[in-house]
DSSP file (Angstrom, degrees, kcal/mol; ACC not computed):
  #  RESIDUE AA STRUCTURE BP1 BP2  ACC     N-H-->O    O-->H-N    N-H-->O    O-->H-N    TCO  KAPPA ALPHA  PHI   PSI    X-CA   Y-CA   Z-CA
    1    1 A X              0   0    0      0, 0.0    72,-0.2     0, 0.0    71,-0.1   0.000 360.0 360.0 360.0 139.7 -142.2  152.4  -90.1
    2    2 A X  E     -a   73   0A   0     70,-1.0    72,-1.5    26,-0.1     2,-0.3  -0.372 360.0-139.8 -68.6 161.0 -145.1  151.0  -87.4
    3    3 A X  E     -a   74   0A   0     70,-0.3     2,-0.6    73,-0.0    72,-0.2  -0.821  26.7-161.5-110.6 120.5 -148.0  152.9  -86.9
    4    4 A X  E     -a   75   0A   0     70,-1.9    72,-2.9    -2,-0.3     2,-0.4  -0.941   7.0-146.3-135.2 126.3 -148.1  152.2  -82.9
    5    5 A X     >  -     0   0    0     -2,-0.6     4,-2.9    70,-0.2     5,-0.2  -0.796  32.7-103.9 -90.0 157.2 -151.9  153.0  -81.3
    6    6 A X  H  > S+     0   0    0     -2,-0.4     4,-1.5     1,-0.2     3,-0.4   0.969 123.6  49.5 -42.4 -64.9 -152.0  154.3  -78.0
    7    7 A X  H >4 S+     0   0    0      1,-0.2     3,-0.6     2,-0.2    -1,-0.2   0.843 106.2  51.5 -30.6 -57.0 -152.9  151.0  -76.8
    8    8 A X  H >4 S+     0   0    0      1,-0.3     3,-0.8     2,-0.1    -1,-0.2   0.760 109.2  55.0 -61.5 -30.4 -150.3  149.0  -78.6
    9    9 A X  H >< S+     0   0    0     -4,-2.9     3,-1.7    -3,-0.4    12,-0.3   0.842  94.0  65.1 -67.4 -22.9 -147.6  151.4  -77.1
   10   10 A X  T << S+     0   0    0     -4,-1.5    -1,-0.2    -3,-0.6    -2,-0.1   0.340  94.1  71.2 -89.0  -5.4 -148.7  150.9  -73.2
   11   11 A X  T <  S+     0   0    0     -3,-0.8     2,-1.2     1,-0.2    -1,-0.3   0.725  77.6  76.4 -80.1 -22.4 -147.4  147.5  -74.0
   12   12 A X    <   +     0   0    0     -3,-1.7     9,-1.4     1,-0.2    37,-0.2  -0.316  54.2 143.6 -91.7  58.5 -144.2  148.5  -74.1
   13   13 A X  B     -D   20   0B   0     -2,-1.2    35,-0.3     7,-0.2     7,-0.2   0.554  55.7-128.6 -73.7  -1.2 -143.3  148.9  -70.5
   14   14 A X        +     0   0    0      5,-1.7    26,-1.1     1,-0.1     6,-0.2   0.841  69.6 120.4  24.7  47.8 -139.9  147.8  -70.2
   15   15 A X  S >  S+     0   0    0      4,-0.2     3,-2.9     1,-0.2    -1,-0.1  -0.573  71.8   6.6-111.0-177.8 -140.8  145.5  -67.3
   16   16 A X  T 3  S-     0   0    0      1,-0.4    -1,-0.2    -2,-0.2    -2,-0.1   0.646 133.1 -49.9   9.8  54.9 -140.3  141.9  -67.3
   17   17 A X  T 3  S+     0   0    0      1,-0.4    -1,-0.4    -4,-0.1     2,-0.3   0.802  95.4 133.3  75.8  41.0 -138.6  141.7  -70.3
   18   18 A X  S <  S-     0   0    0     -3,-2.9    -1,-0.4     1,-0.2    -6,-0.1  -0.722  71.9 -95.7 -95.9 159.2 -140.6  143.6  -72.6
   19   19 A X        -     0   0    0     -2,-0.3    -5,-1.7    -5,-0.1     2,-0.4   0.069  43.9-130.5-121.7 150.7 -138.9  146.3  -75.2
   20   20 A X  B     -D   13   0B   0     -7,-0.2    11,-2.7    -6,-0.2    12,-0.7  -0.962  36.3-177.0-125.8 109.4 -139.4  150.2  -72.9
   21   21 A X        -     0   0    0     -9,-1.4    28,-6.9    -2,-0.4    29,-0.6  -0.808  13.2-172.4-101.3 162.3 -141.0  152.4  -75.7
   22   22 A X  B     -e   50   0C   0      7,-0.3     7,-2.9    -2,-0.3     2,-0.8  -0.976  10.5-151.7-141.3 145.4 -141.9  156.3  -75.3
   23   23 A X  E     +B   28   0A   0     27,-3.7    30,-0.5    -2,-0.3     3,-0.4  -0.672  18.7 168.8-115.3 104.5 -143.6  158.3  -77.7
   24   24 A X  E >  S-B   27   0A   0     -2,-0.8     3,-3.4     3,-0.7    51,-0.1  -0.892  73.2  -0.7-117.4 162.2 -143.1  162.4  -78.0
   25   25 A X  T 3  S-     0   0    0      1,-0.4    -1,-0.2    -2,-0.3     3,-0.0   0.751 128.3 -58.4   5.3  84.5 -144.4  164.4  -80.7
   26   26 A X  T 3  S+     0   0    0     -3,-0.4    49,-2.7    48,-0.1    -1,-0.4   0.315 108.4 117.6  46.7   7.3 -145.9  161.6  -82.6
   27   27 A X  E <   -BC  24  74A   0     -3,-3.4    -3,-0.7    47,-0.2     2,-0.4  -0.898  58.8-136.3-118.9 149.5 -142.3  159.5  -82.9
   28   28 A X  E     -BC  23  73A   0     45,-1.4    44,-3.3    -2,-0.3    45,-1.1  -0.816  24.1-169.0 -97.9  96.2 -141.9  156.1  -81.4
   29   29 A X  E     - C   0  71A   0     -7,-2.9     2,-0.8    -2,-0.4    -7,-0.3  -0.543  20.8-145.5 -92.4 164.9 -138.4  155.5  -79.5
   30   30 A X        +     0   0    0     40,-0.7    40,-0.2    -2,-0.2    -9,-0.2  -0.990  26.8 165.7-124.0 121.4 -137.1  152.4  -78.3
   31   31 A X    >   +     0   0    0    -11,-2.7     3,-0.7    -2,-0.8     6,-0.2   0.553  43.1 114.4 -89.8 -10.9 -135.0  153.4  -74.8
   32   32 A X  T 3  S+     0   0    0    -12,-0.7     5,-0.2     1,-0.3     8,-0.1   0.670  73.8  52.5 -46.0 -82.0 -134.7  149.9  -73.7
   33   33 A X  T 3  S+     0   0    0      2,-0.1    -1,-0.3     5,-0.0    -2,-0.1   0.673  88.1  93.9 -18.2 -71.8 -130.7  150.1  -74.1
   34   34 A X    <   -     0   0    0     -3,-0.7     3,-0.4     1,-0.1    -3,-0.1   0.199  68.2-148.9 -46.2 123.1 -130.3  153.3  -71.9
   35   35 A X  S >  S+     0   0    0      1,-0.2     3,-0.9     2,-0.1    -1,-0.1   0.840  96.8  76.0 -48.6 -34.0 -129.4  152.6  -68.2
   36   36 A X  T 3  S+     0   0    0      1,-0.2     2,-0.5    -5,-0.1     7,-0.3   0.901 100.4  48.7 -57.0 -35.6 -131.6  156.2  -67.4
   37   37 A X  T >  S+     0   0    0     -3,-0.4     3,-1.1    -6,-0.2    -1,-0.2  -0.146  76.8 163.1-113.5  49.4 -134.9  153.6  -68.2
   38   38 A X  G X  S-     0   0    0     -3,-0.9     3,-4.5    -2,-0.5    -3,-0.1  -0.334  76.3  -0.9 -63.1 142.3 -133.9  150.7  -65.9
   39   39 A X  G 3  S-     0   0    0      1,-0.3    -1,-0.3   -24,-0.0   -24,-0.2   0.908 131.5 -65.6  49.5  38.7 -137.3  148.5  -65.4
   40   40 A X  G <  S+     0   0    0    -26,-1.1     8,-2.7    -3,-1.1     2,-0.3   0.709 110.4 108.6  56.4  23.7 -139.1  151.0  -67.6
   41   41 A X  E <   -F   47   0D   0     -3,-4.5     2,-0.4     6,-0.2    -3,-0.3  -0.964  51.3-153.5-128.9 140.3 -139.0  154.2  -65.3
   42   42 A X  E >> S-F   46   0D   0      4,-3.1     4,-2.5    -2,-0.3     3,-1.4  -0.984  83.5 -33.8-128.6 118.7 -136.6  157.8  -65.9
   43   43 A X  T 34 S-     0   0    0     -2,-0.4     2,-0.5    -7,-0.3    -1,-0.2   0.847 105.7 -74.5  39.5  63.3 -136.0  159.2  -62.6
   44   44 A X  T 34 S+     0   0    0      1,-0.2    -1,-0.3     2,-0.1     3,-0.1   0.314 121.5  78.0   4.7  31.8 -139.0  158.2  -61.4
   45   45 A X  T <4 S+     0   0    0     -3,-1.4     2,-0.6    -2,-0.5    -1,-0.2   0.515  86.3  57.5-113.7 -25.4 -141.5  160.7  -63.1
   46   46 A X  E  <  -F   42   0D   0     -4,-2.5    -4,-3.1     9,-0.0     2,-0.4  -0.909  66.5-158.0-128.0 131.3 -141.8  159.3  -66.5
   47   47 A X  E >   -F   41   0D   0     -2,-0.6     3,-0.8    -6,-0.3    -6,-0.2  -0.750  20.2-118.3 -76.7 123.1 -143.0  155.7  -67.4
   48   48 A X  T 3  S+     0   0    0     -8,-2.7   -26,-0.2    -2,-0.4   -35,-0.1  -0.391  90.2  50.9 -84.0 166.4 -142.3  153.8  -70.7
   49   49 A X  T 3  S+     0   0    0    -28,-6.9    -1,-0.2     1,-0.3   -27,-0.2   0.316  95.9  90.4  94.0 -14.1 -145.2  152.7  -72.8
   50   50 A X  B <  S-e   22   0C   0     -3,-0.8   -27,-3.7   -29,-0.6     2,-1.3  -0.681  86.4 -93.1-133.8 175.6 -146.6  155.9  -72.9
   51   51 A X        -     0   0    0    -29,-0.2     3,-0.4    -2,-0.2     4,-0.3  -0.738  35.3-179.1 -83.7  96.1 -146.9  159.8  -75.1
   52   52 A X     >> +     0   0    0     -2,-1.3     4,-3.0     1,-0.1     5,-0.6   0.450  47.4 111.1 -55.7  -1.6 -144.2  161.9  -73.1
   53   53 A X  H  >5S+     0   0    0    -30,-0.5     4,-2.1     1,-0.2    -1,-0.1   0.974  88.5  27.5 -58.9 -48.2 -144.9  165.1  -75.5
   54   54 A X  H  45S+     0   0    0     -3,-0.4     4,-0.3     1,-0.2    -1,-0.2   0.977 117.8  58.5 -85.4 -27.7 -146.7  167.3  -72.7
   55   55 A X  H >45S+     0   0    0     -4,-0.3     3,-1.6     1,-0.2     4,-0.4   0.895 110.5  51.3 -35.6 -51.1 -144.5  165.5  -69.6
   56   56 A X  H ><5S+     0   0    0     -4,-3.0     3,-3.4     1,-0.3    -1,-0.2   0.968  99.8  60.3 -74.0 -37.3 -141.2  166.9  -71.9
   57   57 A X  T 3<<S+     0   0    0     -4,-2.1    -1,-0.3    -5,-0.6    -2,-0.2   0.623 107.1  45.3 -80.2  13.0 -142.3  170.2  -72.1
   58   58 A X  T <  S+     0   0    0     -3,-1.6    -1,-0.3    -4,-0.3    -2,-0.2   0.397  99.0  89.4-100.4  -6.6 -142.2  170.4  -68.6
   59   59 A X  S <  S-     0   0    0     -3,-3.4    -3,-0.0    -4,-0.4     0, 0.0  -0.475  88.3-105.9-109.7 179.9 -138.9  168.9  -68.1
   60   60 A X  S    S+     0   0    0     -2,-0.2     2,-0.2     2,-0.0    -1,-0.2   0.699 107.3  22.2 -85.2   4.1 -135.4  170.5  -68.0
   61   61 A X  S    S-     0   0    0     -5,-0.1    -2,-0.3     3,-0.0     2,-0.2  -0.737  80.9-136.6-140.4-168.4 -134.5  169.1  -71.7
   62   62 A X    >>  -     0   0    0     -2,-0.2     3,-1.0    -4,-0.1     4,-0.6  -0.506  49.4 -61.8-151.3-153.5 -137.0  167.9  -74.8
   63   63 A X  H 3> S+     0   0    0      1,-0.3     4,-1.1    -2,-0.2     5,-0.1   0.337 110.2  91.8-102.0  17.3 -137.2  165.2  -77.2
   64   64 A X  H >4 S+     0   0    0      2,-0.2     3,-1.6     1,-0.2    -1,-0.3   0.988  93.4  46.1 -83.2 -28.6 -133.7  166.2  -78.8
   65   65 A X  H X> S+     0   0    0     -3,-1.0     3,-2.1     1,-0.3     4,-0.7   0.968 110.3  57.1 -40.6 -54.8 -132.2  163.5  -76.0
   66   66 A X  H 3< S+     0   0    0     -4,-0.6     3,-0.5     1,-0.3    -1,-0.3   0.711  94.0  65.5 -68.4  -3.4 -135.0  161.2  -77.3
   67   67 A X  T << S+     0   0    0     -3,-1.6    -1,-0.3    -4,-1.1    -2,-0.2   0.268  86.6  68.7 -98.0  22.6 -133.7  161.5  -80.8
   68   68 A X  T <4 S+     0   0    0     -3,-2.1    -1,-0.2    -4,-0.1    -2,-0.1   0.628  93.8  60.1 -91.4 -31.9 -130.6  159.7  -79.9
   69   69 A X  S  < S-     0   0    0     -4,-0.7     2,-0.2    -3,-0.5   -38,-0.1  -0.556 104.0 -77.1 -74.3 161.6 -132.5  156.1  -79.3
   70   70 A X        -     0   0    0    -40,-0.2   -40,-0.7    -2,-0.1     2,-0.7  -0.492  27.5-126.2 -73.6 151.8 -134.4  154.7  -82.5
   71   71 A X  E     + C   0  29A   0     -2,-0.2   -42,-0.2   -42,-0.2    -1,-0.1  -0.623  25.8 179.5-102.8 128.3 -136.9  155.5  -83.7
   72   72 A X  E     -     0   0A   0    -44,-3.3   -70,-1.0    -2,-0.7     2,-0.2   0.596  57.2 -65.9-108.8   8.6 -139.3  152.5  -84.2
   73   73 A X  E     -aC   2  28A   0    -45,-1.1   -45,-1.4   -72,-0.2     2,-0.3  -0.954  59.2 -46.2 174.0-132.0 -142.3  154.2  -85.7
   74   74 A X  E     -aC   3  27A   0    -72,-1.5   -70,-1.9    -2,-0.2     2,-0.3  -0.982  35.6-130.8-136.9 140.8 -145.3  156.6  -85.4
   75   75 A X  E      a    4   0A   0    -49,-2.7   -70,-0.2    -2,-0.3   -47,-0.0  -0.757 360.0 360.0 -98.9 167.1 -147.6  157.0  -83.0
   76   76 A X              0   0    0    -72,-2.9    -1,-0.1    -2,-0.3   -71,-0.1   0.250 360.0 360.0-101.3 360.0 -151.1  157.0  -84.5
């Protein structure tokens, strides 16, 4: 499984045709598929590319949704 640095994830914006990754509690998801992360944004509070871990534990559900996409590695 990749090893994703903070950097290398922020790449993953799921704009202009790049792949929309998010990362919570150290696992790497790919959302690109899901309609919820059109243009790399979910409901317009959370951003792909980036560690969701303290963002979910404010929000009304937690990373068991995210464990429906794949997971395409670890974040570092």
């Amino acid at each position: 499984m990749k090893i994703f640095t903070r950097e290398e994830l922020s790449r993953y914006t799921g704009r202009e045709g790049v792949a929309a990754y998010v990362a919570c509690e150290g696992r790497v998801y790919d959302v690109t598929a899901s309609f919820l992360w059109r243009a790399g944004r979910h409901q317009a509070l959370h951003a792909a590319g980036r560690d969701l871990t303290l963002e979910l534990r404010a929000a009304p559900h937690g990373e068991e949704l995210l464990r429906r996409f794949p997971q395409v590695g670890i974040l570092e």
